[in-house]
N, C-alpha and C positions, 0 to 999 in steps of 0.2 A: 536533209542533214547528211553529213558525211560519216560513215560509222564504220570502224574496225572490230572485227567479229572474230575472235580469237576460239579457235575448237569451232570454225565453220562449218566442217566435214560430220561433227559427231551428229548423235541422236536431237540432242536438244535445241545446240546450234546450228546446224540447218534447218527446223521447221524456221526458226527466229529469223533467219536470213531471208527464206522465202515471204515469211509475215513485212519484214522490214523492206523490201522491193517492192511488194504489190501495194504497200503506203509511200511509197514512191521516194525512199532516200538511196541516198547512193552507198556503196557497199563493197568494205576491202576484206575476204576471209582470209584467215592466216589458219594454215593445219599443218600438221607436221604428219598426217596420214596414219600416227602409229595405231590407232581407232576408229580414226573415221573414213565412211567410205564417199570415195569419189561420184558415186550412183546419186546421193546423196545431194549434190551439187548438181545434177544433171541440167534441172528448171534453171536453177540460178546461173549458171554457165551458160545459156542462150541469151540473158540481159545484158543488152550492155552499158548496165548501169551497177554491173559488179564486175571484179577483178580478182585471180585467186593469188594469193601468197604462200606457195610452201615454206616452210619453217618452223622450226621450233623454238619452244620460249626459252631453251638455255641461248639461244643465238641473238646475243643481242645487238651483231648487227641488221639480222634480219629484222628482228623486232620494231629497229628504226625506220626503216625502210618501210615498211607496213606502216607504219605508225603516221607518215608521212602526210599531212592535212585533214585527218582527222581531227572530228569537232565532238565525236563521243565512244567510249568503246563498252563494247560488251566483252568481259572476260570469260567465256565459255570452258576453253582449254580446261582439262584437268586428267589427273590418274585417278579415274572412278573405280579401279578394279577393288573393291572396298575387302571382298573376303580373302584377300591373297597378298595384305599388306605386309604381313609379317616373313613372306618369303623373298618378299624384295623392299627388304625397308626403307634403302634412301630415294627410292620412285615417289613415292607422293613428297615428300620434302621436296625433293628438286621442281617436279612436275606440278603440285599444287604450290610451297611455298616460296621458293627461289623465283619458280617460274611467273608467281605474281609480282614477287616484289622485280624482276625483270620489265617485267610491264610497266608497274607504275614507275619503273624513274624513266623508261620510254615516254612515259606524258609527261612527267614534268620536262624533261630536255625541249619534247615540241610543243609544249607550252596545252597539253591536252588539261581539262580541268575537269570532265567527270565521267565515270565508270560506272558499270552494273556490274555486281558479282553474282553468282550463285555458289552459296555455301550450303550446306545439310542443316538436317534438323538432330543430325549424330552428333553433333559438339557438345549438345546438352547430355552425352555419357547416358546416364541411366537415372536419369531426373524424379525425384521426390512430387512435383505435381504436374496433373495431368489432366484437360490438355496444356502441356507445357508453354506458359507466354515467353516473349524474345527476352522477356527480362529478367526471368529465373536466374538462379546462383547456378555455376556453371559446376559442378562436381569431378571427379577423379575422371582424364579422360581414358577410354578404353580402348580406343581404335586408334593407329598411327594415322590413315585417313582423314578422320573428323581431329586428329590434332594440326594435320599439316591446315586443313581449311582454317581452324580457329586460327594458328599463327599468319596464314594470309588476311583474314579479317583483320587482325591486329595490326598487320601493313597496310591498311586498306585504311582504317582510322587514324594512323598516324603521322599519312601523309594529306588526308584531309585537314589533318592538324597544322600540319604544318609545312605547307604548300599552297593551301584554298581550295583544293581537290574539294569535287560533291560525289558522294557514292551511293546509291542503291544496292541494299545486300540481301539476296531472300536465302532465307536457308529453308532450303527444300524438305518434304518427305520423298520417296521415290517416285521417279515419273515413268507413267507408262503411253504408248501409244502406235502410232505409224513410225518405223524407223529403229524402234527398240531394239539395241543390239545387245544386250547383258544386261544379267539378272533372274530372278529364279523362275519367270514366267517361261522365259529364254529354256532353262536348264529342265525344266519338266517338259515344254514342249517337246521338247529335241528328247529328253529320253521316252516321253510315250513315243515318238514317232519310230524308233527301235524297239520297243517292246513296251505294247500298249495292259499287258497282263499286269506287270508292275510298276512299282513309281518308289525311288531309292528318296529319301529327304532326309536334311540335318536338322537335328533337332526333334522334337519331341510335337510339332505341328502347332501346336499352342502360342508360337509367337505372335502376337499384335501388331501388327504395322498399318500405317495410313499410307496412300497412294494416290496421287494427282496426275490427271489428264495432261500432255503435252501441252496441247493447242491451248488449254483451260491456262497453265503454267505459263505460255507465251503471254497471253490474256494479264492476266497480273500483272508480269514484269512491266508491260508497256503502260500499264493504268499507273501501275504505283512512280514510273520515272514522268511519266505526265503532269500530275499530283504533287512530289516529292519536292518540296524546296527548302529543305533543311542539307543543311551539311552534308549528317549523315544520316539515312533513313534506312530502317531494317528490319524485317518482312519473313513472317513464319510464310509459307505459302503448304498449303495442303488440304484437306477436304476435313467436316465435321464430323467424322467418322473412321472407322477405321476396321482391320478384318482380319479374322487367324491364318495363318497359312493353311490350314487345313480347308478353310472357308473359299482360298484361293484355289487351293487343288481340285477341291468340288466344281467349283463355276468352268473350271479349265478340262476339266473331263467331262463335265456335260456336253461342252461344247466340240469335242472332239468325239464325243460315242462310245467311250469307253467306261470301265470301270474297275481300273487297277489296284492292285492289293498294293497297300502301303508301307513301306519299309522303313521304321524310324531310328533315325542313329542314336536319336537320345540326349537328353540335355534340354535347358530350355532357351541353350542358345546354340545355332547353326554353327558359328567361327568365334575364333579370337575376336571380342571385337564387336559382337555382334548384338544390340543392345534386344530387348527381348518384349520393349514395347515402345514404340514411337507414336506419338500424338498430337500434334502439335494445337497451343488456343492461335488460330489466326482470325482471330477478331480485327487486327490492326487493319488490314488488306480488305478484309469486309467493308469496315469503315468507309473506303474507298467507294463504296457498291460494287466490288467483284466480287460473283457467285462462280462457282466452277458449274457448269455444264455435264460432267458427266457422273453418275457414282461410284464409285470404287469395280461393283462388278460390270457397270457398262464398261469402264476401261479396260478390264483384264479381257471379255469378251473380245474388245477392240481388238487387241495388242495378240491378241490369239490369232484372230481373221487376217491379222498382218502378216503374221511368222506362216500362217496358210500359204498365202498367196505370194512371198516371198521368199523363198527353201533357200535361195540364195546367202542370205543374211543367217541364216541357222547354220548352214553345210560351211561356211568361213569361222564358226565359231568354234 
């Protein structure tokens, strides 16, 4: 199959390029580079059965042009910088919502008829049950971030409405792995690696969050677009569990040698924004028979050994 792979270059969409090559489809990345690194692309750039695209999704003639005889796209692109929404607020609107609805009229002109998205599992705000299914009442949103995603969801549906568009949407917990390039694993690594005595954090450490494996989250997307013959089908993706930050900082100091004095800013949430327990029920995706492979602290161990053996990826951050 032919497949446009919008955010090639990032964390998530290059493992998914290199998965989508070695099943043997053929593969156009489009990045506009402002996150993702070209290293990233290394594997995939020796195939020549992919092609890069630089551009960005406000450029919608580029967007044509990429767009060019594909038969499926993955929308990867996006402004994930999740905690620093509020100092550049029309970034994720452009970046996540223009820049999708950019895309989708890109398929409909070349006659493209179905897309994956990756949305969060933050659009559900600060959800009343937990683990939260996809079909919850959506609540007061609190992040400009998880509002640009919901508004691109809402593009995503109402061109499968009214086009014949089929879409795959998972809305994610956070992913961790090979490649990680931000986030607060990222942000402890790099300050114990300056000063392994102490460790600066927001918040009060108590926050909740669940976290899924890459490779495990590739795993999914491709099971559930295999599977998926409805319209429109829409996918918690995350693990049956979930861990404090504090829990996080434990596994990440052990694995470093250290045992730094912890300094809490306070509050039981880090940012504007910042919801202060994410859970998701993915039962739907189970259904399917995807198990995730890794657990919460096999990942964060991972994503550690990564930033190890990558200073690269840390010292650009």
């Amino acid at each position: 199959m032919k497949i446009l792979v919008t955010g090639a270059a990032g964390f998530i969409g290059s493992n998914l390029v290199d998965r989508l090559l070695a099943d043997g489809h053929e593969i156009t990345g489009f990045d506009n580079f402002s996150t993702g690194q070209a290293e990233f692309l290394a594997a995939a750039m020796r195939s020549p059965h992919f092609r890069l695209e630089h551009g960005d999704l406000l450029d919608t003639d580029a967007l044509d042009r990429a767009m060019d005889h594909a038969e499926f796209v993955f929308h990867m692109a996006a402004n994930a910088d999740v905690r620093f929404g509020t100092q550049h607020p029309r970034r994720d609107l452009e970046q996540n919502t223009i820049g999708t609805a950019n895309v989708l009229e890109a398929m409909r002109a070349r006659g493209v008829r179905r897309i994956a998205f990756p949305s969060t599992g933050s659009v559900y705000g600060e959800p009343a049950i937990f683990p939260t299914p996809e079909d919850a009442p959506f609540p007061v949103q609190t992040s400009l971030y998880a509002a640009s995603k919901l508004a691109a969801e809402a593009m995503i549906e109402a061109y499968c409405e009214g086009f014949g568009m089929q879409a795959h949407i998972f809305r994610f917990v956070s992913i961790l792995g090979e490649r990680y390039t931000h986030g607060h694993i990222l942000d402890f690594y790099k300050q114990l690696r300056e000063h392994s005595g102490h460790l600066d954090i927001l918040g009060d450490g108590r926050q909740r969050k669940s976290y899924l494996y890459v490779q495990d989250c590739v795993d999914a997307m491709l099971l559930a677009i295999e599977g998926g013959a409805g319209r429109l089908n829409l996918y918690n993706l995350g693990t049956d569990e979930y861990c404090t930050v504090n829990d996080s900082i434990g596994w990440i100091a052990e694995r470093l040698g250290c045992a730094p004095r912890l300094n809490y800013a306070g509050g039981e949430r880090g940012w504007v924004g910042d919801s202060p327990f994410i859970f998701l029920d993915c039962s739907r995706i189970r259904a399917l028979g995807w198990r995730p492979k890794l657990s919460i602290r096999e990942a964060v161990v991972r994503t550690v050994d990564y930033l190890r053996g990558n200073t690269w990826v840390v010292e650009r951050r």
